[in-house]
C-alpha positions in Angstrom: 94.8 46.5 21.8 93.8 47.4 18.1 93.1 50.7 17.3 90.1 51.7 16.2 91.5 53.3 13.3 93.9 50.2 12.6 90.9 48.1 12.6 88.7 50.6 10.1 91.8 50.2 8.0 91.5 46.7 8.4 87.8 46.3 7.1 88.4 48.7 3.9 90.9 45.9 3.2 88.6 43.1 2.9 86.0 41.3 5.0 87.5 40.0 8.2 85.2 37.6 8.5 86.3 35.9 5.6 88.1 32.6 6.4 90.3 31.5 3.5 89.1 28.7 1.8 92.6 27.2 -0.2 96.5 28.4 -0.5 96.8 31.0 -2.6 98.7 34.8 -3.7 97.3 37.2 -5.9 99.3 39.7 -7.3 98.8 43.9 -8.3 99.4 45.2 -10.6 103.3 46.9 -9.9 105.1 50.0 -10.3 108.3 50.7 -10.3 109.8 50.0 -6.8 106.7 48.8 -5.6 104.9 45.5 -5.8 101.6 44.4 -3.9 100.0 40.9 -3.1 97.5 39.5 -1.0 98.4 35.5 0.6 95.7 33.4 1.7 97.2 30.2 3.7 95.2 27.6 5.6 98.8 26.6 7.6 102.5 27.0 6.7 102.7 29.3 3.8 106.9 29.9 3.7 109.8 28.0 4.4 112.8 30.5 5.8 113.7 32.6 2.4 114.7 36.6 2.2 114.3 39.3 0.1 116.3 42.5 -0.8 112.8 44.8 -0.2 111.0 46.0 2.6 108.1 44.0 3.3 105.1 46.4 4.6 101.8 44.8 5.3 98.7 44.0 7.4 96.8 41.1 8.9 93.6 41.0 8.0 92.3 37.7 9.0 93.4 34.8 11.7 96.3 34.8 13.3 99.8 35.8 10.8 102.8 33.9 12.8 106.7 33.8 11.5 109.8 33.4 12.5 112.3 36.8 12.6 115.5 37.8 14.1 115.7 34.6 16.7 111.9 34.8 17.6 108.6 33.3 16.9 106.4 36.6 16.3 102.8 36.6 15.9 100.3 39.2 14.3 96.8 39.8 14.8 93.6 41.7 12.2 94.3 45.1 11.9 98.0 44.8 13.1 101.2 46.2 11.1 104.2 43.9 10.1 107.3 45.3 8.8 110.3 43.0 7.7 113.4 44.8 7.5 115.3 43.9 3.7 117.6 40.7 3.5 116.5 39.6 7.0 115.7 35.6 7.1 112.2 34.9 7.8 109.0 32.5 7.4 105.4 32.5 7.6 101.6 31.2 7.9 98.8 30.9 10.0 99.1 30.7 13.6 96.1 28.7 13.9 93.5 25.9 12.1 91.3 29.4 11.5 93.8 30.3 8.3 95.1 33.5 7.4 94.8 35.9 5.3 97.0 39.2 4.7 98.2 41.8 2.1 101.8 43.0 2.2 103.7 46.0 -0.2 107.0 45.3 -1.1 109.2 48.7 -1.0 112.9 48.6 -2.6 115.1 50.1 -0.5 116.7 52.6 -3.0 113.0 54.2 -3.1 113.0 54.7 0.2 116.2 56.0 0.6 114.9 58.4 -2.2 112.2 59.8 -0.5 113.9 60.4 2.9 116.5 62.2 0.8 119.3 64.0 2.8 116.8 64.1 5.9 118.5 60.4 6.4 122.0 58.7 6.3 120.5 55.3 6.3 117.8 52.8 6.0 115.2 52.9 8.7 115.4 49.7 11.1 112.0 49.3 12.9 113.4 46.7 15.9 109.9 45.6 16.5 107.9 44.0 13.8 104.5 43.7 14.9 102.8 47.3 16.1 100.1 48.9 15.8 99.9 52.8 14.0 96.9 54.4 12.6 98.8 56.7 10.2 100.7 53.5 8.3 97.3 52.3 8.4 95.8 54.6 6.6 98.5 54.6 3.9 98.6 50.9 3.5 94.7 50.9 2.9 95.1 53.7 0.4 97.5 51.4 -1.8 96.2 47.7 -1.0 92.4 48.3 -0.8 91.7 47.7 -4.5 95.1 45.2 -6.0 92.8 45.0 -9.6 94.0 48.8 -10.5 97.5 50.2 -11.1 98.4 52.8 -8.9 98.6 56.2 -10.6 101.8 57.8 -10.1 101.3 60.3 -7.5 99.0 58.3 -5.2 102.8 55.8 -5.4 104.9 59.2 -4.7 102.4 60.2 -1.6 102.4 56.0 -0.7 106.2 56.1 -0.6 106.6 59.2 1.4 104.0 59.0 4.5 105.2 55.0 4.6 108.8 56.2 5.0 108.4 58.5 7.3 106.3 56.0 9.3 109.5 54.0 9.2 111.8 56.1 10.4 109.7 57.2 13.5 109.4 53.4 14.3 113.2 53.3 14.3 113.6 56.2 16.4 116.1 57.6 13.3 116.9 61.3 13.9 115.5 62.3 10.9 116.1 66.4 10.2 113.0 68.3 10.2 111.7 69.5 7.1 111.3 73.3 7.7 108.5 75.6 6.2 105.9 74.9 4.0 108.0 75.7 0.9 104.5 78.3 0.1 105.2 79.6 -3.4 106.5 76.3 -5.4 103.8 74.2 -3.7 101.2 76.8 -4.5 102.2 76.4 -8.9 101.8 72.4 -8.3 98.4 73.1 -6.7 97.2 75.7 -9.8 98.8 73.1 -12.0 96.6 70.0 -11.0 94.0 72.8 -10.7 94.2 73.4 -14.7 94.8 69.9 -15.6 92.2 68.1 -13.3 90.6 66.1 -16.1 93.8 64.4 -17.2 96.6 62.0 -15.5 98.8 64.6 -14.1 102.3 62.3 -13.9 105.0 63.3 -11.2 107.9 64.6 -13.2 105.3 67.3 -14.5 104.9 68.6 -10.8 108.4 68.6 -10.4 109.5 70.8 -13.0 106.4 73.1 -12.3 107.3 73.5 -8.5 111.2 73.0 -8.5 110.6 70.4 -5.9 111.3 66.4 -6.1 108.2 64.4 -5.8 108.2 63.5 -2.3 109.1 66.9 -0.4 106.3 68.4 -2.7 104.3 65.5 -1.1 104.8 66.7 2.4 104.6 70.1 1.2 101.4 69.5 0.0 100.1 68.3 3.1 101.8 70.7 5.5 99.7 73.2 3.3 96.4 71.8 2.2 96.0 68.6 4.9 95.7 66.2 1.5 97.8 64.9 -1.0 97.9 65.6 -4.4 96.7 62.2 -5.6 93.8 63.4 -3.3 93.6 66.4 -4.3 93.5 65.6 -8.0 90.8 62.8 -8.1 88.6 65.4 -5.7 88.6 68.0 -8.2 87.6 65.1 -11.2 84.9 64.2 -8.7 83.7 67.6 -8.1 83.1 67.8 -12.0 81.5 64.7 -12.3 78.8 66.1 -9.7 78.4 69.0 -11.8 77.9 66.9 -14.4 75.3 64.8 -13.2 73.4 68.0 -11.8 73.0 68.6 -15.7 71.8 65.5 -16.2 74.8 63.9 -18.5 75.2 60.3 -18.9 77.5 58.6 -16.1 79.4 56.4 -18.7 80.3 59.9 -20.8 81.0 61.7 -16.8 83.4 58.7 -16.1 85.9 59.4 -19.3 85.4 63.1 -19.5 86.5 63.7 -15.9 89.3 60.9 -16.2 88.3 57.4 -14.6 89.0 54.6 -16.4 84.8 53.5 -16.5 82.0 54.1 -15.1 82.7 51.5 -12.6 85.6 53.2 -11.1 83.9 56.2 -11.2 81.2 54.9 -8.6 83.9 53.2 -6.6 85.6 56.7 -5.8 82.4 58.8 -6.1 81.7 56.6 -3.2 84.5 56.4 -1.3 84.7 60.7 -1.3 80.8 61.0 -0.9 79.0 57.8 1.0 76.8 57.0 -2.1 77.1 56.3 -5.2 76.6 58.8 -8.2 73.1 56.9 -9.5 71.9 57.7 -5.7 73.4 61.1 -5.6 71.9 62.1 -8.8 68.5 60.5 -7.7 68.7 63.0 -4.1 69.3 65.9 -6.0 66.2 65.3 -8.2 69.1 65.3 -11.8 68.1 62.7 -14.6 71.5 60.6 -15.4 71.1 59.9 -19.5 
């Protein structure tokens, strides 16, 4: 049965209800080792092909059916797929309702990367369909919005909770990562502290705590139960609601606290708070110019 969390995750995807109306892929923007589509198919959508990336993704309407490793597998809203790299597959919908999905593709050298030492080879998750709140999560977190770039350190977090999900799927003895390294994950936490208001990018952390990019990640969370993506955009938001308390313009808030417009602004200020900043502003009795 789905999750309740799966399913959540599901919705902040896209409206399940949705049936799609004609073939198509839209593409994110990508990063580097990562790429990020959605695929709308009304029947067969591939004929048996591979690829040398993980694919990492979840069904968010109809039924998601393909063939993999000798078997005819099938995948339901809210469920998780995983497709190991170079492994021949398919896929489309499973029935005249259509279906419609979004799937990251992972290289494996990134993942490698981010396991580090911990691992002495690429995770092998036997079963392809599952269920998992935490990969959930993650996935919603990069394929809820496939308009915006990812910023680097939401990719860095991305890469290291979706990594780790892997290797618990495949049952890999994967070494534990010891204590909360206190001290260097402590100057990256002043660091995005100071520099809130500007894109902080992930080589900058690195040299200010000594760590690589995704044992700072766990770090971080071992410590402070949030990323620092998450961390970072909180503390822009936090200034944008002290902004508004003294009654500043929301287009002026939006590029003095670092979003790229006023749109995106309201889109996160949302997401953190349950309202937008206009109705925010309107509670707390502040006059937006």
């Amino acid at each position: 049965m789905l999750d309740v969390l799966g399913e959540e995750a599901a919705h902040s995807l896209g409206r399940l209800c949705e049936r799609p109306r004609q073939d198509a892929i839209l593409s994110a923007p990508s990063n580097p080792g990562l790429e990020r589509i959605e695929a709308r198919f009304a029947g067969d959508g591939y004929d048996l092909h591979r690829h040398d990336t993980y694919a990492i993704g979840m069904t968010l309407h109809g039924v998601q059916t393909f063939w993999y490793r000798g078997q005819r597998r099938y995948s339901l809203p809210g469920n998780i797929i995983v497709l190991h790299p170079d492994e021949i597959h398919d896929g489309g919908a499973g029935t005249d309702d259509g279906l419609r999905y979004r799937m990251l593709y992972l290289e494996p050298a990134l993942a490698l990367q981010s396991l580090g030492s911990r691992a002495g080879s690429l995770p092998f998750v036997d079963d392809p369909v599952f269920a998992d709140p935490s990969i959930a999560a993650t996935l919603s977190a990069a394929l809820g919005n496939l308009d915006e770039e990812l910023d680097e350190l939401l990719v860095d977090d991305v890469v290291s909770q979706l990594t780790q999900g892997l290797a618990r799927h495949a049952h890999q003895n994967v070494k534990s990562l010891g204590a909360p390294a206190l001290r260097q994950t402590e100057l990256a936490r002043d660091y995005l502290e100071e520099h809130a208001l500007r894109l902080v990018r992930s080589d900058e952390l690195e040299a200010v705590s000594g760590l690589d990019r995704y044992t700072l990640s766990r770090h971080f969370r071992a410590l402070y139960a949030t990323s620092p993506h998450r961390f970072l955009l909180m503390r822009r938001l936090q200034r944008a609601r002290e902004m508004i308390k003294a009654g500043e313009p929301l287009a002026g808030i939006a590029v003095a606290t670092g979003f790229t417009d006023q749109s995106h602004l309201n889109r996160q200020f949302k997401k953190a708070f349950g309202m937008t900043p206009g109705r925010w502003a309107a509670l707390i009795g502040a006059s937006p110019g």
